[in-house]
C-alpha positions in Angstrom: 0.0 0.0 0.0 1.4 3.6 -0.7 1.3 5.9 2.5 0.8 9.3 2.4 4.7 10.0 3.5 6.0 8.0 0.5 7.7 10.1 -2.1 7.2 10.2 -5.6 9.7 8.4 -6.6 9.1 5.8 -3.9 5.6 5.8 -5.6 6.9 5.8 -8.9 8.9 2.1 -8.0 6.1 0.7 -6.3 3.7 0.9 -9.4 6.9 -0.5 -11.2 7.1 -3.3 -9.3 3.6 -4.2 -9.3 3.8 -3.8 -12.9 6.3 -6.2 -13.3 4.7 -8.9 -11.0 1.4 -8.5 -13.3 4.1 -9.3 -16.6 3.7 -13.2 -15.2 -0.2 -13.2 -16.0 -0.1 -13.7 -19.6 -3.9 -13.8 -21.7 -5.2 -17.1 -22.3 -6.0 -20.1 -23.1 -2.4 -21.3 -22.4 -1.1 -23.8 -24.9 -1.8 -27.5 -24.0 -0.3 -30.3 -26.5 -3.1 -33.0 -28.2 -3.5 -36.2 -26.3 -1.7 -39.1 -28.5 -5.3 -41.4 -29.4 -6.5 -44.5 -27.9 -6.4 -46.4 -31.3 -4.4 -49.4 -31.0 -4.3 -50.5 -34.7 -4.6 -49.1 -38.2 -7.2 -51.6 -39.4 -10.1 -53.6 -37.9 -8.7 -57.2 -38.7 -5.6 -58.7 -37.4 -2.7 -57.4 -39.6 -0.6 -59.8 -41.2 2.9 -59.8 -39.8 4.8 -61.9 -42.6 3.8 -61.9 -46.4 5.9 -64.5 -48.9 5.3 -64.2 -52.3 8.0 -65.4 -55.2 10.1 -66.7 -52.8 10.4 -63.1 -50.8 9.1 -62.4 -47.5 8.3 -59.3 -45.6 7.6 -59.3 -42.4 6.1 -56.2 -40.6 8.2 -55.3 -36.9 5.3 -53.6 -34.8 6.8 -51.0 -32.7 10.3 -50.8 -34.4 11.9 -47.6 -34.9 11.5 -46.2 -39.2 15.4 -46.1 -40.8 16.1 -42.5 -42.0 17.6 -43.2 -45.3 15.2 -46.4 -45.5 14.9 -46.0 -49.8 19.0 -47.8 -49.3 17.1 -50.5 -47.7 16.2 -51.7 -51.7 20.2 -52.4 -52.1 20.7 -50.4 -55.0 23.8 -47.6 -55.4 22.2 -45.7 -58.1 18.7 -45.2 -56.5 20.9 -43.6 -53.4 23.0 -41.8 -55.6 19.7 -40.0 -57.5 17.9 -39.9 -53.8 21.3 -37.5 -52.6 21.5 -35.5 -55.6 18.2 -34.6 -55.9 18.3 -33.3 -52.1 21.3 -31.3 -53.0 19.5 -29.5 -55.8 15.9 -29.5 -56.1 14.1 -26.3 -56.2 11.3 -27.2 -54.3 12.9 -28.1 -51.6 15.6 -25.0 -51.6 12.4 -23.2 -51.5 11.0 -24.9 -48.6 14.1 -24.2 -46.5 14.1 -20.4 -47.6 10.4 -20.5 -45.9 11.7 -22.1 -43.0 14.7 -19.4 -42.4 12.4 -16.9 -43.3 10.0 -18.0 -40.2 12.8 -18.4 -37.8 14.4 -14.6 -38.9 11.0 -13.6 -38.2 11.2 -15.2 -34.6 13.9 -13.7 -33.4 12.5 -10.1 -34.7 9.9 -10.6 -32.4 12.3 -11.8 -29.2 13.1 -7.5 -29.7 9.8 -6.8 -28.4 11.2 -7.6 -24.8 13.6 -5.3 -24.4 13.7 -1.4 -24.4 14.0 0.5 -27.8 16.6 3.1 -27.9 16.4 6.3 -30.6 18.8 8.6 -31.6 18.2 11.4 -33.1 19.6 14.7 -34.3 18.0 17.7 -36.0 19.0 21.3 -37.4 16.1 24.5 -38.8 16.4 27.6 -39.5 13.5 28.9 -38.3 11.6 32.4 -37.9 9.6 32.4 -35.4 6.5 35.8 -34.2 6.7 36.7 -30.7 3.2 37.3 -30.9 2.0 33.7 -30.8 3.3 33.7 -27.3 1.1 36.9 -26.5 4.4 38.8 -26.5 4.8 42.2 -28.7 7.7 42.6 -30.7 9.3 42.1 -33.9 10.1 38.3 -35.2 13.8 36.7 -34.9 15.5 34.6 -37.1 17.7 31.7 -35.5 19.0 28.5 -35.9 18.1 26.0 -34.2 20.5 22.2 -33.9 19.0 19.4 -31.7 20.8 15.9 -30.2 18.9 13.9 -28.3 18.2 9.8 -27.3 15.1 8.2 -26.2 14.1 5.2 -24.9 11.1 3.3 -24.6 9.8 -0.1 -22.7 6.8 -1.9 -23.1 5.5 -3.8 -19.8 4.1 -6.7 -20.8 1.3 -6.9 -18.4 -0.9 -8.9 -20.1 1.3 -11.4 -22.0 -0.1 -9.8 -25.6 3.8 -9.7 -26.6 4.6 -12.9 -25.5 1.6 -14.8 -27.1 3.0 -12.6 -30.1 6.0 -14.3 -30.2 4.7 -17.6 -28.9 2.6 -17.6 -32.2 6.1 -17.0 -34.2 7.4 -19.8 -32.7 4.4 -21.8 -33.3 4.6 -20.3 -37.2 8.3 -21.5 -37.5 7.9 -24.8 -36.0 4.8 -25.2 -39.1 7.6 -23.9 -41.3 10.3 -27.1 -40.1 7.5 -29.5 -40.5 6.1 -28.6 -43.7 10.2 -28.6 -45.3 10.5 -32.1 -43.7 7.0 -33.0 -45.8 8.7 -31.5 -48.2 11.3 -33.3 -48.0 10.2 -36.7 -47.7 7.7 -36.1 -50.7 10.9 -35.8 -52.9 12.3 -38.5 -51.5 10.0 -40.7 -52.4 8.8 -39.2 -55.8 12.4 -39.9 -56.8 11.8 -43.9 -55.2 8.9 -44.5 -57.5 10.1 -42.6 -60.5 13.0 -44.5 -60.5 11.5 -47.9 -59.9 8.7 -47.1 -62.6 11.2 -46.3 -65.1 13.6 -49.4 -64.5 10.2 -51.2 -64.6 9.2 -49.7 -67.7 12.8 -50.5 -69.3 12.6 -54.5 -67.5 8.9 -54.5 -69.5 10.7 -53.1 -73.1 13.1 -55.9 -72.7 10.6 -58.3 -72.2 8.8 -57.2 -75.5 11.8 -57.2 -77.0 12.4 -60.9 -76.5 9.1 -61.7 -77.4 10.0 -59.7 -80.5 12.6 -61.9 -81.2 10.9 -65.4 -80.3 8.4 -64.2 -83.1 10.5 -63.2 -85.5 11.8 -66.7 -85.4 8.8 -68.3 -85.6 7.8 -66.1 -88.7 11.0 -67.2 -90.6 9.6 -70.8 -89.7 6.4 -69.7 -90.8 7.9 -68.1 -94.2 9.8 -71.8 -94.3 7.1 -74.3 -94.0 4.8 -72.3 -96.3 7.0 -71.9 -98.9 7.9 -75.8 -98.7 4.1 -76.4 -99.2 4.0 -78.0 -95.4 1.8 -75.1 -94.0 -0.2 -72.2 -95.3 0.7 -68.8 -95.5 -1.8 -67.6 -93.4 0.4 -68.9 -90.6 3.3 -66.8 -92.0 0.4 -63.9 -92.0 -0.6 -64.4 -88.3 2.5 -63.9 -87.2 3.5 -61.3 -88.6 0.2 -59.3 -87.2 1.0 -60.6 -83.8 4.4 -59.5 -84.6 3.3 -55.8 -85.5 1.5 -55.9 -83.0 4.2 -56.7 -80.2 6.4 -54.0 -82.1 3.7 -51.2 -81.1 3.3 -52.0 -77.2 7.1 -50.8 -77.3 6.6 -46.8 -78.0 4.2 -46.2 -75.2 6.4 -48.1 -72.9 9.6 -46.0 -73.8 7.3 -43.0 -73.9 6.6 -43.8 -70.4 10.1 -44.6 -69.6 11.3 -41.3 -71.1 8.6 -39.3 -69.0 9.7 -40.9 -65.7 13.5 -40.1 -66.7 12.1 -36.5 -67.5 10.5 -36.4 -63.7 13.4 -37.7 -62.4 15.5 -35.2 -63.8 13.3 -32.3 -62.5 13.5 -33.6 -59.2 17.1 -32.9 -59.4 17.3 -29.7 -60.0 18.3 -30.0 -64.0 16.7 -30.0 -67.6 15.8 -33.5 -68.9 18.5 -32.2 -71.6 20.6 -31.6 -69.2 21.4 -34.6 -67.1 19.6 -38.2 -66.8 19.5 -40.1 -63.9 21.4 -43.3 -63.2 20.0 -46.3 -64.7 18.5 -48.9 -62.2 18.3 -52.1 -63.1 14.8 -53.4 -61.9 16.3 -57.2 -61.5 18.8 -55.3 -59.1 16.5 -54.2 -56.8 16.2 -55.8 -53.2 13.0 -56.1 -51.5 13.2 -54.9 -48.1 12.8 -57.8 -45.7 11.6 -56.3 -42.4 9.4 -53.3 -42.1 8.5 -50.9 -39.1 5.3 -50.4 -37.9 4.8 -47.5 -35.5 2.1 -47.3 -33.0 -0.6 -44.9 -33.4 0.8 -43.0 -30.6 4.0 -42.5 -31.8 2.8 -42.0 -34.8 1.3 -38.6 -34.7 4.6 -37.4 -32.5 6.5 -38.1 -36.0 5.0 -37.4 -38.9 5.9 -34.5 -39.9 2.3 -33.2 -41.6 1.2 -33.7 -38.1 3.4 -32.1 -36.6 3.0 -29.1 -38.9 -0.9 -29.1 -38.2 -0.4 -29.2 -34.5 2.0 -26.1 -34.8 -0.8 -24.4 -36.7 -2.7 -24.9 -33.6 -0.5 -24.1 -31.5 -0.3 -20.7 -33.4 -4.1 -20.1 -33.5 -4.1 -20.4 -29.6 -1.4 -18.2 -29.6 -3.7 -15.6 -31.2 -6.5 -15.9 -29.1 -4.1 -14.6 -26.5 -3.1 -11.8 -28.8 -6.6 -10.6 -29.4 -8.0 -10.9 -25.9 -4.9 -8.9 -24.6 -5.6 -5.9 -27.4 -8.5 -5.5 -25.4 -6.8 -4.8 -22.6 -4.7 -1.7 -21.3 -1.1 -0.9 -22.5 1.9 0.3 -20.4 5.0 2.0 -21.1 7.8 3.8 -19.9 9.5 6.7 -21.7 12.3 8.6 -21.2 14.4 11.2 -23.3 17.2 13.2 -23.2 18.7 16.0 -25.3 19.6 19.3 -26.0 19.5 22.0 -27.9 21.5 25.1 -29.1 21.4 28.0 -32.1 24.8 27.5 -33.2 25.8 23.7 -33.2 29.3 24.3 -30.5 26.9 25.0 -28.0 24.7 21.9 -28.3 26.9 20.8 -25.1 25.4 23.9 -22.8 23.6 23.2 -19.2 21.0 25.5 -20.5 20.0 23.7 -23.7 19.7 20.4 -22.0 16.4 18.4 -21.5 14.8 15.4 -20.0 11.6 13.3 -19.4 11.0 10.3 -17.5 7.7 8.5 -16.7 5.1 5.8 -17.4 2.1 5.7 -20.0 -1.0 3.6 -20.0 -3.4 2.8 -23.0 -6.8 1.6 -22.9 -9.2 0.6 -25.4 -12.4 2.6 -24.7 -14.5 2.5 -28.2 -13.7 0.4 -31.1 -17.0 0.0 -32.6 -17.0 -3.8 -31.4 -14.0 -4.9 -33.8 -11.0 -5.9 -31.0 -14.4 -8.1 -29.5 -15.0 -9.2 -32.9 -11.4 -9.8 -33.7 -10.9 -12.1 -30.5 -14.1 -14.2 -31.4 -12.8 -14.5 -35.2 -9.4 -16.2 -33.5 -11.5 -18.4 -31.7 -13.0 -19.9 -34.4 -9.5 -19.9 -36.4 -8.7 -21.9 -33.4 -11.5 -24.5 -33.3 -10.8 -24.7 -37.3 -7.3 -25.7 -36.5 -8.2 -28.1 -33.9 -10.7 -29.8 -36.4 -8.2 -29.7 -39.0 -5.5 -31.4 -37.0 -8.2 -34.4 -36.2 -8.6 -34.9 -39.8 -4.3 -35.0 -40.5 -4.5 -37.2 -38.0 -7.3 -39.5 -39.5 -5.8 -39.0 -43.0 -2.4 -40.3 -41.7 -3.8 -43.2 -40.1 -5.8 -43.9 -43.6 -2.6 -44.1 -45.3 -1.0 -46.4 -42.9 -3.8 -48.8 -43.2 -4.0 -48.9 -47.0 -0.1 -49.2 -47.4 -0.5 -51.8 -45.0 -3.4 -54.0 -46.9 -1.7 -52.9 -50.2 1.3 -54.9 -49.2 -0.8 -58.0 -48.2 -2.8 -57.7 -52.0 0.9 -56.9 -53.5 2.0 -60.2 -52.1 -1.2 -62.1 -53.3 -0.7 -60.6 -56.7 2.6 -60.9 -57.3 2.8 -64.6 -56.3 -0.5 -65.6 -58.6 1.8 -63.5 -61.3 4.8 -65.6 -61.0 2.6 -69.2 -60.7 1.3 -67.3 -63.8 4.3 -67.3 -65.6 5.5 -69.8 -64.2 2.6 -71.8 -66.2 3.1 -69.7 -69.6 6.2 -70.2 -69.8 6.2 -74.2 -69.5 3.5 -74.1 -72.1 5.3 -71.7 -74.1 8.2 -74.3 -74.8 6.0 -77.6 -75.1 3.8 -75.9 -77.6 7.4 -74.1 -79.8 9.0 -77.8 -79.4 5.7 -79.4 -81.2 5.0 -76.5 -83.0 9.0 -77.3 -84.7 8.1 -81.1 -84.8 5.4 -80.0 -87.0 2.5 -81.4 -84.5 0.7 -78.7 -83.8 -0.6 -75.7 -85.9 0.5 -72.2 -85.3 -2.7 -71.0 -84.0 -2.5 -72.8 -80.6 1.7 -70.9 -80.7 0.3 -67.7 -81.3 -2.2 -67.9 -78.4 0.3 -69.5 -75.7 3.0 -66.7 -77.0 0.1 -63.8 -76.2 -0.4 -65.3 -72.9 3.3 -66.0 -71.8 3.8 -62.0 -73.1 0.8 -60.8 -70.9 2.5 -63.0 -67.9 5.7 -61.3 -68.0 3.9 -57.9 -68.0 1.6 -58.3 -65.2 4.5 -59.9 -63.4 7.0 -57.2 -63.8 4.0 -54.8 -63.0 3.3 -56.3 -60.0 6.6 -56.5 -58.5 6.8 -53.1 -59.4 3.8 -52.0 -57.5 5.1 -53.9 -54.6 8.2 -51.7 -54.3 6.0 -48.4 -54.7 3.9 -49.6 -51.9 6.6 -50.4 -50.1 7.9 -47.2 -50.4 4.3 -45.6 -49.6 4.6 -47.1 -46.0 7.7 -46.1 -45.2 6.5 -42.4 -45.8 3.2 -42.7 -44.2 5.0 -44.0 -41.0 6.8 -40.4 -41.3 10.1 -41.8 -43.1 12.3 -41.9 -40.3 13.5 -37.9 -40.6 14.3 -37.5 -36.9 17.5 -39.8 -37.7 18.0 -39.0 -41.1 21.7 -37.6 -41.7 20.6 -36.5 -45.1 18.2 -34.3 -43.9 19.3 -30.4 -43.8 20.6 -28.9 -40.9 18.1 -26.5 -40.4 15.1 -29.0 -40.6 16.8 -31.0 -37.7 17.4 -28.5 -35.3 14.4 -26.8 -34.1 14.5 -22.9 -34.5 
């Protein structure tokens, strides 16, 4: 309590104190982190643990931690060495971490708010100036008039609107490191299954191609028996339409090829005149054996879209405690210092010198309803985020659970594939070998040779899907970034 003996400047600290003790209420709500969700598993029947198809298993590790540079888990050197390159020089991503230093620049701007501002300032008019606006008469002077002077400023943050300020910043540059880790794990694995559709693409051309071959012998047998009066010609003819035929599956497969190389290129950094990527061979490839499964709960502490949407709330939150506190009174203390002279060697002088010291206060009285309409408009930005972090959430554990029964229906197809071709092939040679002997006709050939073609496609179509949804689990489990030593400095460390 202030007594009547206390003097003003005893007064003066008082109300400075009791300023400063109100700087530890800050306006609300205060932040509070998303429980993790009760789910326990991404599907609603039992998940299978190990799939075997083509003699290759996979078996899913529940709980087991995601590798950060998991795309080396399909053994091949080239794939790594496009993966690194890319993360050297693509655009996108160079963009993404301008963003994020951008946010984190702006962050420590806004640390500035908590300490005093100090101006400094210095002045010279020439000025003419009438006595009788002072109620003096006499006649008007010319002077000059030079002016050096400091002040300084300090905002009490009574009401926590600066630090919910720069809470929000924070909360703005975390969104910013999360969304260049999406970022960064999109390109990733764009440049996974560009580079295993275009070495499938290439393993499916040289499958034509020896179908090409096995039919252009047949159509010099063909030619041969017809003209030794053993078959008909039409036999020669059939062939050489299913051979025509064969010949024009290749184009769109190169022209696929050639766009995936293009993508890949782009992804880079580069023109596709520029450079090309390194070739992959698809039989090179290694399946990868065991793969994580994170909880639910850990999930939505590592995924990195997550993460960004709960920044985002974070941030709204933030500015619910900016706009109640606008509604609220302002204080500051000023002070200045100075002097001032009419020729500039006296600026130094006792009698040009002057000073003022003391506190301000602010307070909203009549805004027409908008700083109440403001705070209710963050409110419902902050129920928005909320809702939108519940759908991330949901969406993430969507993917999860159709990478998950992808892989199962991968395995499934790729082993009837193989039994498939396994099949054509066997009939394939029975039916040349008495096709040669001259006990068959070629129309039972032709159709076996269309069917063992079609096998080798779907196969190598369905072990290429296989790798992509591979791929696609890995990056719905959130890719492993936290211990990714690829991954850019500035992504890693939080700002």
């Amino acid at each position: 309590m202030l007594g009547k003996n206390d003097t003003p400047r005893q007064r003066l600290a008082l109300a400075y104190t009791g300023a400063i003790l109100l700087c530890g209420c800050a306006a609300g709500p205060d932040y509070v982190r998303p429980a993790t969700p009760s789910v326990r598993a991404y599907t609603t029947d039992a998940t299978v643990s190990i799939m075997v198809a083509d003699g290759q298993q996979q078996r899913l590790d529940r709980g087991a931690a995601v590798d950060g540079s998991w795309w080396r888990l399909f053994g091949s050197k080239p794939l790594d060495e496009a993966v690194q390159q890319s993360i050297v020089a693509n655009p996108s991503l160079q963009s993404a971490e301008a963003n994020l230093r951008q946010s984190q620049e702006s962050l420590k701007a806004g640390h500035g708010v908590f300490y005093p501002s100090i101006d400094a300032g210095f002045s010279f008019a020439r000025q003419m100036n009438s006595p009788y606006r002072l109620g003096i008469a006499g006649g008007a002077g010319v002077f000059n008039l030079y002016t050096l002077g400091a002040t300084v400023a300090y905002a009490l943050d009574v009401f926590g609107g600066q630090r919910r300020t720069v809470e929000g910043l924070a909360a703005q540059a975390d969104k910013q490191r999360f969304s260049a880790v999406a970022a960064y794990l999109a390109l990733t694995g764009n440049i996974v299954n560009a580079s295993i559709a275009r070495a499938a693409y290439e393993a499916q051309i040289r499958a034509t191609m020896g179908a090409i071959i096995l039919q252009e012998e047949q159509l010099a047998i063909a030619r041969a028996r017809a003209s030794a009066g053993v078959a008909p010609y039409t036999n020669a003819l059939a062939i050489e339409s299913e051979l025509a035929n064969t010949r024009a599956t290749i184009p769109p497969l190169q022209q696929k090829a050639d766009q995936a190389a293009h993508l890949l290129a782009s992804l880079a950094g580069r023109s596709p005149g520029q450079w090309r990527a390194p070739t992959i061979e698809f039989d090179a490839l290694s399946l990868p054996r065991v793969l994580p499964l994170s909880l639910p709960s850990a999930l939505v502490r590592q995924r990195p879209d997550i993460l960004a949407a709960e920044a985002q709330l974070h941030a709204a939150s933030a500015n619910v405690g900016v706009a109640t506190a606008a509604m609220l009174p302002t204080f500051t203390i000023d002070a200045s210092y100075g002097t001032s002279a009419n020729r500039f060697g006296d600026l130094g002088s006792r009698e040009g010198r002057f000073w003022n010291v003391g506190p301000s206060i602010d307070a909203p009285v009549f805004r027409g309803g908008t700083l109440a309409r403001q705070r209710r408009a963050a409110i419902e930005g902050y129920r928005k985020a909320q809702a939108d972090y519940r759908q991330t959430v949901l969406s993430a554990f969507v993917q999860v659970a159709d990478a998950l029964t992808a892989l199962e229906h991968d395995a499934a197809s790729v082993q009837a594939q193989a039994q498939a071709l396994d099949a054509a092939r066997q009939t394939m040679g029975l039916l040349e070998a008495n096709y040669r002997a001259g006990v068959i006709g070629y129309l039972e050939l032709l159709v076996a040779d269309v069917q063992f073609r079609q096998a080798q496609i779907a196969y190598l179509q369905a072990r290429a899907q296989r790798y992509q949804d591979t791929t696609a689990l890995f990056l719905a489990l959130g890719g492993g970034w936290w211990s990714d030593s690829a991954l850019p400095t500035s992504m890693r460390t939080p700002p």
